[in-house]
C-alpha positions as CSV (number, residue, x, y, z in Angstrom):
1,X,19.0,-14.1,-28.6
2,X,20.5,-17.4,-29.3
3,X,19.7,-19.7,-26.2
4,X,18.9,-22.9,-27.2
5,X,15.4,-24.2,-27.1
6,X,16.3,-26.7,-24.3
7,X,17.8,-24.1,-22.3
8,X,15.1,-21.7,-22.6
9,X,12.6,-24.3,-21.3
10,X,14.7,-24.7,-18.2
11,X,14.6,-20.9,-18.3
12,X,11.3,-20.8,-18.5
13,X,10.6,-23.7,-15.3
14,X,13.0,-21.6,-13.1
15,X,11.1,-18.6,-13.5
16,X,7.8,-19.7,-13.3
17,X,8.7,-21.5,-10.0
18,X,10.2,-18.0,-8.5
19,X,7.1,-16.7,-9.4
20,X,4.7,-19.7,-7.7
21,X,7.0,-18.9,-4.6
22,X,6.1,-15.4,-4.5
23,X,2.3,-16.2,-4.3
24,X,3.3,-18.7,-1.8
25,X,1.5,-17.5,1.7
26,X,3.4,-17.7,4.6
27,X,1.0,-17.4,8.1
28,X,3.2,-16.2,11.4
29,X,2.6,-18.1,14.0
30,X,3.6,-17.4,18.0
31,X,4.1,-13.7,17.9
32,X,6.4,-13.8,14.9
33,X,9.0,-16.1,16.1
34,X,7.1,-19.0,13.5
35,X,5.7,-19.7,10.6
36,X,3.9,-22.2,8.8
37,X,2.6,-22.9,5.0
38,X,-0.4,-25.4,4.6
39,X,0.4,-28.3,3.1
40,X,-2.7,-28.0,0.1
41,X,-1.2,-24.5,-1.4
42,X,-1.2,-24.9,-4.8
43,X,1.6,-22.3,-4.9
44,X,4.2,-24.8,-3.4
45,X,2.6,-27.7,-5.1
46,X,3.6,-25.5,-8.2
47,X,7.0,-24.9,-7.3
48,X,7.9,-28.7,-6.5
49,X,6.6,-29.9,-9.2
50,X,8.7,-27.4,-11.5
51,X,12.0,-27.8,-9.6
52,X,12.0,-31.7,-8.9
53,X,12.3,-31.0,-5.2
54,X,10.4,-32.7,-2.1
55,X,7.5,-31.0,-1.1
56,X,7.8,-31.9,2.4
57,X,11.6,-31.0,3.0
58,X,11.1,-27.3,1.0
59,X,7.7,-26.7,3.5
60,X,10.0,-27.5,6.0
61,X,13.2,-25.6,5.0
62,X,11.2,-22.1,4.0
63,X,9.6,-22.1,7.4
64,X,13.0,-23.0,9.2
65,X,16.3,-21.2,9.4
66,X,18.5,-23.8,10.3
């Protein structure tokens, strides 16, 4: 479709990480008012490593609303 082969490797990375995310598993904690992600899911080890981003801070932030 004419995307450059460059681009469709990014492509590729962003959607592969969406997907990681979606297998990530997110345990409530405290009646529903917390949740937590354990720190060895290969699912969010996935989506760092695709996305360049800091494991810790994205455990943090997807378990936090502000």
């Amino acid at each position: 479709i004419g995307v450059k082969e460059s681009h469709q490797m990014t492509i590729f990375r962003i959607i592969a990480a969406i997907l990681h995310l979606g297998n990530l598993e997110i345990r409530a904690e405290r009646d529903g008012d917390a949740c937590s992600i354990l720190s060895e899911d290969e699912h969010l080890n996935s989506f760092c490593s695709l996305l360049g981003v800091e494991h810790s801070q994205m455990k943090h932030w997807l378990c936090h609303r502000k």
